[in-house]
DRENPAKE-248224 format. One line per 5 residues: number of its first residue (from 1); their letters; for each residue z, y, x of N, C-alpha, C, CB. Coordinates in Angstrom, 2 decimals. Glycine has a CB too. Example, Ala and Ser with C-alpha at 12.3 -4.5 7.8 and 13.67 -1.06 7.14 Angstrom:
1> as> 7.80/-5.69/13.19/7.80/-4.50/12.30/7.80/-3.30/13.20/9.05/-4.47/11.31 ~ 7.08/-2.25/12.85/7.14/-1.06/13.67/7.87/0.03/12.90/5.72/-0.60/14.08 .
***
This chain:
1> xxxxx> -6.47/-107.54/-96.93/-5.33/-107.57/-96.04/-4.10/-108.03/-96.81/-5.08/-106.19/-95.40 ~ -3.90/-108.67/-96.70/-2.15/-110.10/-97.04/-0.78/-109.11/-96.45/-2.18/-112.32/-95.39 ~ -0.56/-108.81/-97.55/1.28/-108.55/-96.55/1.80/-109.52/-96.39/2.63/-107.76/-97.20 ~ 2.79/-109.26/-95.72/3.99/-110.18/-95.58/4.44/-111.16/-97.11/5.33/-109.05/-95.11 ~ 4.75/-110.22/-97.75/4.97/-110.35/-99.33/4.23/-111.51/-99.86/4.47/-109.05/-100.16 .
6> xxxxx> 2.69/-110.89/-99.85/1.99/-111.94/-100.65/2.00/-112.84/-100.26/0.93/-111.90/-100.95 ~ 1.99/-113.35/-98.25/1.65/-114.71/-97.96/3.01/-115.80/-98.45/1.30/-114.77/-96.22 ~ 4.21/-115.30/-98.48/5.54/-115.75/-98.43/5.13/-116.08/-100.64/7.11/-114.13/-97.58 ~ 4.80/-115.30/-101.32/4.25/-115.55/-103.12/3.38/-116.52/-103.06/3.38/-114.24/-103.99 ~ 2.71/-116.80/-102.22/1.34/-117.45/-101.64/1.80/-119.18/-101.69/0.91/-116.76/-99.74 .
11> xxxxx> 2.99/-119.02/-100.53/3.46/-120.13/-100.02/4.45/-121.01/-101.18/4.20/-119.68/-98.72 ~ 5.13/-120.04/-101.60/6.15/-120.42/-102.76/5.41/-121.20/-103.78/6.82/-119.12/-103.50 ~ 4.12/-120.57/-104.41/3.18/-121.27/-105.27/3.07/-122.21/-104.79/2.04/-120.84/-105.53 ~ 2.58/-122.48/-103.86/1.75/-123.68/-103.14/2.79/-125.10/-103.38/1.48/-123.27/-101.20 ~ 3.95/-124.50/-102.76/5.31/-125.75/-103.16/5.73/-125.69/-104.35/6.73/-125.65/-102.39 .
16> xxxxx> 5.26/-124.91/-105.24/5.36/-125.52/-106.68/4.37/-126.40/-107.29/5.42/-124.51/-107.57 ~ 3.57/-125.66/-107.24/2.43/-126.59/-107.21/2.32/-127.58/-106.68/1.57/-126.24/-106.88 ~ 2.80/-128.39/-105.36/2.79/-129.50/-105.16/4.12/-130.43/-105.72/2.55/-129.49/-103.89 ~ 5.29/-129.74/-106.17/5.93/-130.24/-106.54/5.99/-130.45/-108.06/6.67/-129.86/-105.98 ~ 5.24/-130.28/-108.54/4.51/-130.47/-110.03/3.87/-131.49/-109.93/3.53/-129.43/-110.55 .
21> xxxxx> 2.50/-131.10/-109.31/1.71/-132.63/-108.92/2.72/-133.91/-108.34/0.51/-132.31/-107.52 ~ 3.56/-133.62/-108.03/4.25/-135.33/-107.53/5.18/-135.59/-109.01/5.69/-135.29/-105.62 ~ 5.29/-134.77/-109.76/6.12/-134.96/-111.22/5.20/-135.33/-111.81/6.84/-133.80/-112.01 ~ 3.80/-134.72/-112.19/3.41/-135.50/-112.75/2.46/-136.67/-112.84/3.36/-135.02/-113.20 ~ 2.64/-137.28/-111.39/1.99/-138.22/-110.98/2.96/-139.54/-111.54/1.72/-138.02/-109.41 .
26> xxxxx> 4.73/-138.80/-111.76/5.55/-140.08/-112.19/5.53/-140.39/-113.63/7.02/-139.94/-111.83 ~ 5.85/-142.27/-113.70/5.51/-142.59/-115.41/6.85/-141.61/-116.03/5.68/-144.74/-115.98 ~ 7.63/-141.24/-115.46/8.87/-140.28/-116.45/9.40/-139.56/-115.54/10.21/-141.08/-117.28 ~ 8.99/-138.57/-116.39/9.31/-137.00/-116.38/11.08/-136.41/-116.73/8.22/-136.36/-117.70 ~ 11.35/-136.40/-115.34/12.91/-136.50/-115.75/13.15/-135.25/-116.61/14.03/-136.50/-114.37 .
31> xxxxx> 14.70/-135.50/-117.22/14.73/-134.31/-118.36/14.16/-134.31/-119.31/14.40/-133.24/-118.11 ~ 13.07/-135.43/-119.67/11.96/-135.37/-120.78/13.30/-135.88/-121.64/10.24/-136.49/-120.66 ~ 12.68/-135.58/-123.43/13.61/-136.29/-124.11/12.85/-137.64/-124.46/14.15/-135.47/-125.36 ~ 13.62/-138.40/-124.89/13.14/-139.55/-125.19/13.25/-139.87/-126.67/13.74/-140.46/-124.40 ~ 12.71/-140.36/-127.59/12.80/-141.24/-128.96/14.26/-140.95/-129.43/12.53/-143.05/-128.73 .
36> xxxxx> 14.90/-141.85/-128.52/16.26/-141.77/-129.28/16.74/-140.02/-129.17/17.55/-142.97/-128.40 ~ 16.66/-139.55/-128.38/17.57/-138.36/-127.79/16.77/-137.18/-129.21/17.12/-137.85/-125.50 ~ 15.41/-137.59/-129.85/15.01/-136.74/-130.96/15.32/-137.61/-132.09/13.48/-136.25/-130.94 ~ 16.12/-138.75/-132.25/16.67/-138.90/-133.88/18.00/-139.06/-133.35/16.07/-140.34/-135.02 ~ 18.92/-138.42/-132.00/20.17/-137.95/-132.60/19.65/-136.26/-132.55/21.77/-138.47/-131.60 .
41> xxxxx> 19.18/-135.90/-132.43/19.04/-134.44/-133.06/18.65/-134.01/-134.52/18.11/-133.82/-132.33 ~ 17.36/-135.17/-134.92/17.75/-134.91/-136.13/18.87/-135.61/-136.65/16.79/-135.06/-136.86 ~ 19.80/-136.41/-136.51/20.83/-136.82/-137.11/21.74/-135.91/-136.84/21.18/-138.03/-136.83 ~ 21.99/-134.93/-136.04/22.91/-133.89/-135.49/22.46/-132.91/-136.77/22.58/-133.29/-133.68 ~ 21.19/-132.76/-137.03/20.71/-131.18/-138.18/20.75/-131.85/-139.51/18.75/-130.32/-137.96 .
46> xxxxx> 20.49/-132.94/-140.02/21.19/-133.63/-141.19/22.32/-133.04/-141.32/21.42/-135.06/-141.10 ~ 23.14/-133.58/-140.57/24.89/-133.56/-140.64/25.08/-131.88/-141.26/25.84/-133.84/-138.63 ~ 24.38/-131.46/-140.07/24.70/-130.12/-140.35/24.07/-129.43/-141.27/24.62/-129.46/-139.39 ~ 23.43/-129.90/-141.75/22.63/-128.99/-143.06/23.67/-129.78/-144.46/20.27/-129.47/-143.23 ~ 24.22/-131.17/-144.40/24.78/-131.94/-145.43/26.39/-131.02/-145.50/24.80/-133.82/-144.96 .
51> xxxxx> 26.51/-131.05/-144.13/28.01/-130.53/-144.13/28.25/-129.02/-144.93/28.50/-130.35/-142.45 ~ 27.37/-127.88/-144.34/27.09/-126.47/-144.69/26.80/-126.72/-146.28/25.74/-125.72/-143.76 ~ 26.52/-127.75/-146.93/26.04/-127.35/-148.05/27.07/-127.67/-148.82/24.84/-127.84/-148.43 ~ 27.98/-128.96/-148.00/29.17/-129.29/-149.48/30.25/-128.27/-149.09/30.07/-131.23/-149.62 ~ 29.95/-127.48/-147.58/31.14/-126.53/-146.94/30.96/-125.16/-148.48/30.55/-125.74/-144.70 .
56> xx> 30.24/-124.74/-148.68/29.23/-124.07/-149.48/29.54/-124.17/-151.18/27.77/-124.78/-149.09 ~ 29.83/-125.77/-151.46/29.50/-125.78/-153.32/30.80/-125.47/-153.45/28.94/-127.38/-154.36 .
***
């Protein structure tokens, strides 16, 4: 026997789940990072590890 509850947990899944499957049916995954967007991060933790260290001697 389904409460109310579960069918409404039930339903919610279901539209996630389909809204997953249509994401990842696309060639890009919005929000994904891309190439560049991970060498300005490491160029962001360089900086900051170069900076902290001469902040430091």
């Amino acid at each position: 026997m389904q409460t109310t509850m579960d069918r409404e947990r039930e339903q919610d899944l279901e539209l996630r789940l389909r809204a997953y499957e249509r994401l990842a049916d696309q060639p890009y995954w919005p929000g994904a990072m891309t190439a560049f967007d991970y060498c300005l991060v490491l160029a962001l933790t360089v900086a900051l590890v170069i900076g902290f260290y001469l902040w430091g001697v």
